[in-house]
Each structure stands twice: as C-alpha cells, then as structure tokens.
KEMILO-466988 format. One record per atom (N, C-alpha, C, O): residue number from 1; x, y negated, z. Coordinates in pm, whole numbers, always signed. Each point is the difference from the previous one (the first is absolute). Layout:
BEGIN
NUM, X, Y, Z
...
***
This chain:
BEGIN
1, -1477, +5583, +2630
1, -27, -15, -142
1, -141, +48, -34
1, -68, -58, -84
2, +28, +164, +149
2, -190, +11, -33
2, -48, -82, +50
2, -86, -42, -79
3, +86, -19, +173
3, -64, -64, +26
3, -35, -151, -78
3, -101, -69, +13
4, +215, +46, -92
4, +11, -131, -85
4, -49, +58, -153
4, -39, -66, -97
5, +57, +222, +111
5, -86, +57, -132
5, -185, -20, +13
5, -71, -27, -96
6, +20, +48, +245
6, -128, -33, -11
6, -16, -107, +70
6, -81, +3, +93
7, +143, -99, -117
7, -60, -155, -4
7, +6, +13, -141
7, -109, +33, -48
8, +179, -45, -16
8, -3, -20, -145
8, -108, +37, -74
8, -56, -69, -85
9, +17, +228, +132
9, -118, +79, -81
9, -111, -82, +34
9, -72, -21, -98
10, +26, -41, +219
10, -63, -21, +110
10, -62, -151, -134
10, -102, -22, -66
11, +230, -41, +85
11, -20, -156, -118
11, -47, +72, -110
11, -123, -4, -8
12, +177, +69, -80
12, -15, +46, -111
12, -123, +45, -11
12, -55, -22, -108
13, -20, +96, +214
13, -192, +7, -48
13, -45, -125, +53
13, -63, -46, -95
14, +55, -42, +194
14, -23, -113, +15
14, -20, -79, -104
14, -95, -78, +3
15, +192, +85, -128
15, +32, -92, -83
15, -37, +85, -136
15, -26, -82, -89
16, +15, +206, +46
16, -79, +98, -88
16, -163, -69, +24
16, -52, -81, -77
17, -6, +132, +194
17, -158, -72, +53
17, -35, -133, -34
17, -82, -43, -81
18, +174, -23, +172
18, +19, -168, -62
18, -69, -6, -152
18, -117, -15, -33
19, +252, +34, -54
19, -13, +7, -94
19, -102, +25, -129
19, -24, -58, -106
20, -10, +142, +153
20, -93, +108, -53
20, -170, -122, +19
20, -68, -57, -86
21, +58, +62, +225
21, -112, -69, +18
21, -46, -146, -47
21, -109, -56, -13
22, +264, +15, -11
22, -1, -147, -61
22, -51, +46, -117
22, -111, -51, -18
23, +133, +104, -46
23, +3, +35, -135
23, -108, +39, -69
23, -21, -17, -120
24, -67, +84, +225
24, -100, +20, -7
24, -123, -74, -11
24, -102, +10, -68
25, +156, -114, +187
25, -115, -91, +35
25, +1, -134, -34
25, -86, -74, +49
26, +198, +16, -151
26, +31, -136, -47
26, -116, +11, -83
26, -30, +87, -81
27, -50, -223, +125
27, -121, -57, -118
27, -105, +33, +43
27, -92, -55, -60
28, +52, +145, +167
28, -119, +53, +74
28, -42, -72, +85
28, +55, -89, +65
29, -173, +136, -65
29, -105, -107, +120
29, -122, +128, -12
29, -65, +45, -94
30, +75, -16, +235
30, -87, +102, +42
30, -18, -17, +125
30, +95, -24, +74
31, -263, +36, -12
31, -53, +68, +141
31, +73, +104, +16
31, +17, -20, -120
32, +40, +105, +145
32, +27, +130, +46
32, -107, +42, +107
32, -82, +85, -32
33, +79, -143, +161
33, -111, +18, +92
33, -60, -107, +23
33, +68, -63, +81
34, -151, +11, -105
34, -106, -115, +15
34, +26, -66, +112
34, -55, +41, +102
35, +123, -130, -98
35, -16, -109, +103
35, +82, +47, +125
35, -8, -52, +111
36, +96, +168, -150
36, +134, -19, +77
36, +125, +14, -52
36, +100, -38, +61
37, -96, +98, -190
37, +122, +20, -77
37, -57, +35, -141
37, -97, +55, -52
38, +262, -141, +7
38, -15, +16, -192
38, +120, -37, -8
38, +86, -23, +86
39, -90, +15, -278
39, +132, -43, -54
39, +12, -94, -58
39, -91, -14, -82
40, +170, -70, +82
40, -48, -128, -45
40, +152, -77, -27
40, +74, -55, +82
41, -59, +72, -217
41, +204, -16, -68
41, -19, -116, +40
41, -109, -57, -7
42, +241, -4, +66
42, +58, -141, +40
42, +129, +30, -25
42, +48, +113, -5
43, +20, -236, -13
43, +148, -33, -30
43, +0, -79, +115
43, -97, -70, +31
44, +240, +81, +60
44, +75, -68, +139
44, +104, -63, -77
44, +46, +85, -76
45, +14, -199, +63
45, +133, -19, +13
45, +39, -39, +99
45, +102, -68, -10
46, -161, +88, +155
46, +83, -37, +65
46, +6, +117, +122
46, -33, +116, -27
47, +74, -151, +151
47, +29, +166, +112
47, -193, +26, +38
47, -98, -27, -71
48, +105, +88, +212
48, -102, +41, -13
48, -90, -141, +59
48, +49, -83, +78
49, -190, +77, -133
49, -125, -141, +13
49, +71, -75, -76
49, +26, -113, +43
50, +37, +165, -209
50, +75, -113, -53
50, +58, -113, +67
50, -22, -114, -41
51, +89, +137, +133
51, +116, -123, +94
51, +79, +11, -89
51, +0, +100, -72
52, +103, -219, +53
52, +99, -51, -106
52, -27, +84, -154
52, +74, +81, -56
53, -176, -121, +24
53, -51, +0, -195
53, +91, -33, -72
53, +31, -118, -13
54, +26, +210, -45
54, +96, -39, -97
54, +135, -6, +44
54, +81, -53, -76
55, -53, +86, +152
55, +138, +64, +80
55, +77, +120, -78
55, +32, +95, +71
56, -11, -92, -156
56, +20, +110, -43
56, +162, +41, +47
56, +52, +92, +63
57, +1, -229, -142
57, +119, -32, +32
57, +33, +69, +180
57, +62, +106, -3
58, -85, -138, +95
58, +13, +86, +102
58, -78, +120, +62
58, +43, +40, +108
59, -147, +21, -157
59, -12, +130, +33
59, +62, +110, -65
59, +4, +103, +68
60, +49, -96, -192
60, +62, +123, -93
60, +111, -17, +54
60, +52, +112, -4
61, +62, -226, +85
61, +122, +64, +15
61, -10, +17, +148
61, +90, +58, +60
62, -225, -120, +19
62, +8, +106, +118
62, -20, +79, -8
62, +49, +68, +90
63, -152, +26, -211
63, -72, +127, +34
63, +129, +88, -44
63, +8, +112, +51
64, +74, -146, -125
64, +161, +53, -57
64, +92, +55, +102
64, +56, +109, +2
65, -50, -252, +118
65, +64, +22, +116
65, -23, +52, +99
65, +79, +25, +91
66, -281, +16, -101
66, +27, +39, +150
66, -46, +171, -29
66, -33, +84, +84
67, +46, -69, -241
67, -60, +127, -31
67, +199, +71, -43
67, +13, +122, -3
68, +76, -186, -15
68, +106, +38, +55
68, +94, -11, +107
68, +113, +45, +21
69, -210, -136, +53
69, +66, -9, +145
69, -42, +183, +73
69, +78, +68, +67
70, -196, -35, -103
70, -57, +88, +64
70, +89, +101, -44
70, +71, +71, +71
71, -80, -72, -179
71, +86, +134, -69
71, +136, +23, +53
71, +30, +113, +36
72, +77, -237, -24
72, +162, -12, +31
72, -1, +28, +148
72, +93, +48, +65
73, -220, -86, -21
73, +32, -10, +187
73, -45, +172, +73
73, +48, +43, +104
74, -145, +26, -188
74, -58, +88, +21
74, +142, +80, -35
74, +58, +66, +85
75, -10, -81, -218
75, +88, +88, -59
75, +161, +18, +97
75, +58, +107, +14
76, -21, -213, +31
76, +137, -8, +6
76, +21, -56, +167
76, +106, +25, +57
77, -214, -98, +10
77, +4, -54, +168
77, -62, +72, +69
77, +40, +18, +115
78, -189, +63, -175
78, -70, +73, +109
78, -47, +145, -29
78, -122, +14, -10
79, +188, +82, -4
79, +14, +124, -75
79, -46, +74, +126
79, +19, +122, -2
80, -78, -175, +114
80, -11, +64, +103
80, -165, +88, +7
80, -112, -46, -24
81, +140, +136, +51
81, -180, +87, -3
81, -99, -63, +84
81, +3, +1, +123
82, -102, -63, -205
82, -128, -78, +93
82, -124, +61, -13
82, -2, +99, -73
83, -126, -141, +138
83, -130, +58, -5
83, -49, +0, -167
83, +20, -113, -44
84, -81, +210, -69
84, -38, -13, -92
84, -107, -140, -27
84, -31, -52, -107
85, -1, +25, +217
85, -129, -85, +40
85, +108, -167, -89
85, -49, -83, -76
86, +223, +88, +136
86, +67, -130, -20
86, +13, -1, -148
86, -2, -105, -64
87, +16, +238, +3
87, +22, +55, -165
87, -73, -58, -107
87, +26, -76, -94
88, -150, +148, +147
88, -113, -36, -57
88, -32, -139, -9
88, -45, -51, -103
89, +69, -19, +223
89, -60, -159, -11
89, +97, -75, -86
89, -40, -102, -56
90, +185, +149, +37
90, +88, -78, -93
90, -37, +40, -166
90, +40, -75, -89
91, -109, +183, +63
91, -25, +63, -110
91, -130, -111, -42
91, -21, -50, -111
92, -44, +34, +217
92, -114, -85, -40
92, +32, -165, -39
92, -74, -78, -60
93, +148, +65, +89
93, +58, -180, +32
93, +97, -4, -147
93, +30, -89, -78
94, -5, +204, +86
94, +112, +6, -160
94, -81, +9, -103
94, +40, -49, -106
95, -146, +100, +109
95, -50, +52, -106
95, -129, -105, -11
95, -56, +18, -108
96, +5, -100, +171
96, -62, -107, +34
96, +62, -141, -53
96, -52, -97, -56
97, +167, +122, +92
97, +67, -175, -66
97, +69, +9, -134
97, +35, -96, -68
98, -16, +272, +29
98, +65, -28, -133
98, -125, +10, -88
98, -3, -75, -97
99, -125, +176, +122
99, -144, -56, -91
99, +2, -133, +22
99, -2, -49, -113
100, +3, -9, +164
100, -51, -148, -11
100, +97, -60, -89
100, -39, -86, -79
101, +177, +126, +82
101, +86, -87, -33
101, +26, +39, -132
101, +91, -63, -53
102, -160, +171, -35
102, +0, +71, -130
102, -79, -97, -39
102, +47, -73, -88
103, -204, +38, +145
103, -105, -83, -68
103, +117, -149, -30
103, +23, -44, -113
104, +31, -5, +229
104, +41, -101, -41
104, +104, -40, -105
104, -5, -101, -68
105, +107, +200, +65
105, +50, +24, -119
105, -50, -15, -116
105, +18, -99, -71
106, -116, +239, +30
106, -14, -3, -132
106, -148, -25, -19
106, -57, +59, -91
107, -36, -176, +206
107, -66, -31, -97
107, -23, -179, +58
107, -82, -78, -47
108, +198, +45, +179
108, -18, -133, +47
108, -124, -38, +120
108, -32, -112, +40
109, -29, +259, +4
109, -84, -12, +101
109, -18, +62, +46
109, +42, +90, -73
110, -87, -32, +177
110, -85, +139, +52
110, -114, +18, -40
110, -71, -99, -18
111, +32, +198, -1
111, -138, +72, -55
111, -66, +72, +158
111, +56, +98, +50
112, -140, -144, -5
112, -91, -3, +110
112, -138, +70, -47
112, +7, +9, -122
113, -96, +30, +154
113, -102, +9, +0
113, -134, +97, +28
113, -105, +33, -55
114, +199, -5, +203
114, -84, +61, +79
114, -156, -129, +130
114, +31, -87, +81
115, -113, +115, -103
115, -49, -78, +78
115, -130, +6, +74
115, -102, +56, -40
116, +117, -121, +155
116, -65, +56, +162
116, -106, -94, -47
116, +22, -109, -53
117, -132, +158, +75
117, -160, -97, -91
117, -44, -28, +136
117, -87, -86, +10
118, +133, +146, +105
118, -124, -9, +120
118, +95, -173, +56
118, -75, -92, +34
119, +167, +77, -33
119, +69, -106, +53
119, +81, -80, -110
119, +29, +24, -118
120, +2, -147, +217
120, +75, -68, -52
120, +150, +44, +3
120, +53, -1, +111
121, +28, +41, -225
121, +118, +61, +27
121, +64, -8, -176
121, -76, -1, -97
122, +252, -4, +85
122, +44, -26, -89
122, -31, +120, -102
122, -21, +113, +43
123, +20, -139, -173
123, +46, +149, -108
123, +122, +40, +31
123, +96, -77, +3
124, -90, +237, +31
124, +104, +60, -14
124, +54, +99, -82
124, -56, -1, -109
125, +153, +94, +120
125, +26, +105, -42
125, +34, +135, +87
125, -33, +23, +116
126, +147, +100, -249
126, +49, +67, +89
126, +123, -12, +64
126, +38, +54, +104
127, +29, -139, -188
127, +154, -21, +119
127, -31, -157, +115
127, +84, -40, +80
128, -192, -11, -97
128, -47, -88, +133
128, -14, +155, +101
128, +70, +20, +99
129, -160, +65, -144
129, -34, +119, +106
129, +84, +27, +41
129, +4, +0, +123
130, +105, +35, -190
130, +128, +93, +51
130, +93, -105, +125
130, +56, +33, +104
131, -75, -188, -183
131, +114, -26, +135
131, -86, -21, +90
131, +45, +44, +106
132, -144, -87, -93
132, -90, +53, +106
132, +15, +51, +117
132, +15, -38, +116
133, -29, +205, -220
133, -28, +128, +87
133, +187, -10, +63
133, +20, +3, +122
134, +113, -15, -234
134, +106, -24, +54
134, +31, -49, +150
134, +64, +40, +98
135, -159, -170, -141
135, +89, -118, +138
135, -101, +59, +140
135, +43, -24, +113
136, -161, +91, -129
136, -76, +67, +83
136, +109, +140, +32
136, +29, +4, +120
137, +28, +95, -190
137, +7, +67, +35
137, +168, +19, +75
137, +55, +101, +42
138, +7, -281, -50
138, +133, +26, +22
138, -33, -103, +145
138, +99, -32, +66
139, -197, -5, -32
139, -65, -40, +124
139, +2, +95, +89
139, +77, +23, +93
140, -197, +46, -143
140, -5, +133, +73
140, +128, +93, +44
140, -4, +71, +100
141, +134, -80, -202
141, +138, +61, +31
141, +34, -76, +104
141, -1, +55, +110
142, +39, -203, -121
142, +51, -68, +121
142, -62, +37, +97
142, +60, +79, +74
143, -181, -114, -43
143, -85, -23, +119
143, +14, +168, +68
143, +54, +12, +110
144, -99, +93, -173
144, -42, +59, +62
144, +130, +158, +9
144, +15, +90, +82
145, +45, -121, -199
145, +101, +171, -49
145, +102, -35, +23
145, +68, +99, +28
146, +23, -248, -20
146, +132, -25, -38
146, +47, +44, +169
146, -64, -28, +102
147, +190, +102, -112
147, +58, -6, +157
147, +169, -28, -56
147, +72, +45, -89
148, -58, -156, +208
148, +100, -38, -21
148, +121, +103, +57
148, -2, +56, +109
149, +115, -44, -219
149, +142, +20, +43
149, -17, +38, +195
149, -57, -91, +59
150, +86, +172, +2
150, +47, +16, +136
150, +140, -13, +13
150, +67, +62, -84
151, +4, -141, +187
151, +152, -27, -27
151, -16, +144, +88
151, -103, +55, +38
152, +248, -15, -17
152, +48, +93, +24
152, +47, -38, +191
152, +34, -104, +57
153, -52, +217, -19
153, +73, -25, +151
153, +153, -102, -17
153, +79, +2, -94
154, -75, -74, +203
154, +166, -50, -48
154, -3, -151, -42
154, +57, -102, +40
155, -169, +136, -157
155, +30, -134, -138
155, -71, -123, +32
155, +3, -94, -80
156, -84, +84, +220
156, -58, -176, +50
156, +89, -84, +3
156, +120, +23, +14
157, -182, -151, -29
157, +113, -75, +42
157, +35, +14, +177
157, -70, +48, +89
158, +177, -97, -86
158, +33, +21, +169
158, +20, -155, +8
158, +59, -70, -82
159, -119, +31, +198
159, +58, -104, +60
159, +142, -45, +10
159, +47, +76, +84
160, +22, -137, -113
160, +122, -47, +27
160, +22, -117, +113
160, -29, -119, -17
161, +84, +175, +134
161, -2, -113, +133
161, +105, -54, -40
161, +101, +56, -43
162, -133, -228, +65
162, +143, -61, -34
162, +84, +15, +128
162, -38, +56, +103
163, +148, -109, -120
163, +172, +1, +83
163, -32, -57, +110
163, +20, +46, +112
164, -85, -178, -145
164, +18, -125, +107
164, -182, +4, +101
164, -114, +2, -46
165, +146, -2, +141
165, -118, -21, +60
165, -23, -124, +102
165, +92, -62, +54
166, -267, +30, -32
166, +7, -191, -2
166, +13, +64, +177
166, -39, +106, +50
167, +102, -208, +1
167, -28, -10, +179
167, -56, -72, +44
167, -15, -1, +122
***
C-alpha cells in the first residue's frame, strides 16, 4: 500500500508542475536561450507529432484505462515489493497521461510549449517529460533490476517418460 501511496504522490507533482507550467506559459513566445531553447504555446489535438488530430474521442478513455489499469493492477495483482527505480517510473507514466488527459478534457487539446530551437523536434511539455523519463525508467527496471521469481528446489517441471517404448 506505500508503495501505491508514492506512485500517486509521484503523479500528483507531475501533474501540480504540469499544470502550473501550462498555465503559466499559454500565449507566450519567448527565446529563453537563443537558438537552443524557448517557449513557444501550441495546442496538439492529437498524441505525440500530432498523429491522429482530433482523436479525442480515443485518447481520454485510454488515458482513463490505462491510468486505472495501473492503479487496480498495482493495487490488487502486484502488491509485491519491487526496486523504487519500478515505483517511480509508474508515478511518472501516471502522472504524465492524466496531465495530458486534464488538457484534453477541459480545454480539447494539450497545451505544449516547450521548445528545442537548435533542432528539428515537436513542441512539448511536462507530462510528454514525465512519460518519457517513465517508459525510460521502467526500461531500465526490466533490462537491468527485474529478477525473476526463483522456483523452489522440487518445483521444475520433470520429464514424464511415457509407458510405451518404440522397438
């Protein structure tokens, strides 16, 4: 159960920051650093490099499902103690798809507008960052922290020789 308390907290500044920064920065157009970063408000309706524009209809009841898939499966199938490293990256992915999925709600788009001046690259935000850093940091769980279950002496499968043998 703490541990599903700080995923939660984990979303909850994700989505405080989010928030906050949208809020801040809707209607702006600024250098921040000359010719590698600024701010620069854009509206997305669609996922991330605006793919399917105007989708709305299916991203709010995925971001619904998979931001309570996380919650029901964490809560009630996998209660088992993992690396903070697996915690943290679900805190980021939660708190990443429900900012996004607040913009789309209550205002029909995402509010973006972070942007990389040195390259060619989409406007983003802070819950683009978060699932991000999420799907990076639940990589890094698989790949490198996850150890699987050890069966127990006893519990392999055993061969079973059949009855009949060929001559």
């Amino acid at each position: 159960m703490f541990y599903l308390l700080a995923v939660l907290l984990t979303a909850g500044v994700v989505i405080l920051i989010d928030m906050l920064s949208k809020a801040f920065t809707d209607g702006v157009f600024v250098s921040v650093i000359p010719g590698v970063a600024g701010i620069f408000s854009a509206h997305n309706t669609g996922a991330g490099w605006s793919v399917l524009a105007g989708a709305m209809w299916l991203f709010i009841p995925l971001a619904i499902v998979f931001s309570i898939g996380i919650i029901v499966f964490e809560l009630f199938f996998n209660n088992k103690l993992k690396n903070s490293v697996y915690w943290l990256s679900l805190g980021f992915l939660l708190g990443g798809i429900l900012g996004n999925c607040i913009d789309r709600i209550a205002f029909g788009h995402v509010r973006d507008f972070i942007h990389l001046e040195f390259m060619n690259f989409p406007i983003f935000n802070v819950a683009d960052i978060a699932l991000t850093v999420g799907c990076i940091l639940l990589a890094i769980y698989v790949i490198f922290l996850y150890e699987p279950k050890k069966k127990k002496l006893g519990e392999e499968k055993q061969f079973v020789k059949p009855k009949w043998k060929f001559k």
